[in-house]
One Martini backbone bead per residue (centre of mass of N, CA, C, O) as a GRO file, in nm:
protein
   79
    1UNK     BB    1  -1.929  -2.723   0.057
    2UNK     BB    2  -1.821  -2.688   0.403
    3UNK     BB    3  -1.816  -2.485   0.666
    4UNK     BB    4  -1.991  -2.191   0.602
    5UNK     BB    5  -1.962  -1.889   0.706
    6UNK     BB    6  -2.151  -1.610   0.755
    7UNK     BB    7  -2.129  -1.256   0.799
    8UNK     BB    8  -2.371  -0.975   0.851
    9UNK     BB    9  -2.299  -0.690   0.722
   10UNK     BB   10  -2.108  -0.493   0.580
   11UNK     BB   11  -2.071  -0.639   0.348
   12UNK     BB   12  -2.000  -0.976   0.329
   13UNK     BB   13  -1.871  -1.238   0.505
   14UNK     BB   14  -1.657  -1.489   0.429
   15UNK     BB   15  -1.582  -1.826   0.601
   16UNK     BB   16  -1.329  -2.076   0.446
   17UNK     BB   17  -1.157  -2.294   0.372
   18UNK     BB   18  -0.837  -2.284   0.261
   19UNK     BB   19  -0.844  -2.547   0.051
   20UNK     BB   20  -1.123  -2.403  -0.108
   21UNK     BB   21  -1.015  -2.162  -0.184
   22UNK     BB   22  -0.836  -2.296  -0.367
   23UNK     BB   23  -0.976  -2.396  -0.542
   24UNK     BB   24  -1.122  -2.168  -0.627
   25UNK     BB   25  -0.893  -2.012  -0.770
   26UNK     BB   26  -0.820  -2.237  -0.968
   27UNK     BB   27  -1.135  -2.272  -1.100
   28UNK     BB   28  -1.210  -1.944  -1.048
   29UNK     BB   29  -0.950  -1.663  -1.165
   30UNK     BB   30  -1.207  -1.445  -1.216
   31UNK     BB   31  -1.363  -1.472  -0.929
   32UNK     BB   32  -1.117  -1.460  -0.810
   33UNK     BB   33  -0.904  -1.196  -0.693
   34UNK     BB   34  -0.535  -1.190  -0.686
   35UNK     BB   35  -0.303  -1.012  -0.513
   36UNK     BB   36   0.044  -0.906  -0.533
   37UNK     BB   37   0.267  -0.851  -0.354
   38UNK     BB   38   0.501  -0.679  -0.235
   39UNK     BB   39   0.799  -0.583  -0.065
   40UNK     BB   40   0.697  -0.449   0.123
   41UNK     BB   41   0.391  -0.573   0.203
   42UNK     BB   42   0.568  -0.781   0.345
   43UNK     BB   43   0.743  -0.642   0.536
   44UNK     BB   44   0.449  -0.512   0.666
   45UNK     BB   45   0.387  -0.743   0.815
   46UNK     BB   46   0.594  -0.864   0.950
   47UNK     BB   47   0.620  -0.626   1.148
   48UNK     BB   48   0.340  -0.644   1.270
   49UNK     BB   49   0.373  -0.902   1.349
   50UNK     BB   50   0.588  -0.881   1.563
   51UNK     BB   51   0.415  -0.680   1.713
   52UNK     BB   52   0.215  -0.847   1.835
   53UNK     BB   53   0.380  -1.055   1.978
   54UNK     BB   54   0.463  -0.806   2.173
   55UNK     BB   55   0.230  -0.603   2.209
   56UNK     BB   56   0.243  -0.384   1.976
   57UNK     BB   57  -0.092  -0.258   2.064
   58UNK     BB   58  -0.395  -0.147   1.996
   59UNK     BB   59  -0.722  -0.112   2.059
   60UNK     BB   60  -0.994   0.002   1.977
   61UNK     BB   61  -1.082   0.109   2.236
   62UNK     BB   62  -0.840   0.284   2.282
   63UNK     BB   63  -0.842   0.421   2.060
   64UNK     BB   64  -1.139   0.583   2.050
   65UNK     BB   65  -1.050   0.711   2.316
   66UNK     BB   66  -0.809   0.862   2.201
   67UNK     BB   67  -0.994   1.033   2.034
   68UNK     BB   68  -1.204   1.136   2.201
   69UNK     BB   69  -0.991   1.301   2.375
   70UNK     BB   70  -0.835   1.496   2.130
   71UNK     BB   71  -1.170   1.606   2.059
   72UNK     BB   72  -1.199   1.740   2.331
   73UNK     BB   73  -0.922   1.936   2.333
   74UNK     BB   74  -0.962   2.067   2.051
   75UNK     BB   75  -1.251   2.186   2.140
   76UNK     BB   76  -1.175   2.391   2.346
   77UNK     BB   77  -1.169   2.685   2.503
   78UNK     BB   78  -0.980   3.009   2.426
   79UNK     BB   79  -0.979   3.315   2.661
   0.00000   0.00000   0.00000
């Protein structure tokens, strides 16, 4: 395998080409477990797909924003 990026984070990332994890799936399928979606889970995907594409999503930055917004009226004292 070439070309392997290991990203060290909370539990570590590997990002390999699609080509070699096909191959590992196929010779290790006890090593590596692939769940089969739902009809549910791939409609839930398409939808979310098509939201992206259309722009309709919010940034990590945003939700933060507006979450630490809501925890500070929700903070406020009423006399």
């Amino acid at each position: 395998m070439n070309n392997i990026i290991t990203v060290p984070k909370k539990g570590e990332f590997v990002l390999i080409p699609k080509k070699e994890y096909e191959t590992l799936v196929r010779r290790q399928p006890k090593l590596i477990q692939v769940e089969k979606l739902t009809t549910s889970e791939k409609r839930a995907i398409a939808m979310s797909d098509k939201e992206l594409i259309k722009g309709d999503y919010v940034t990590l930055d945003q939700l933060e924003y507006e979450l630490a917004s809501s925890r500070a009226k929700s903070r406020k004292k009423t006399n």
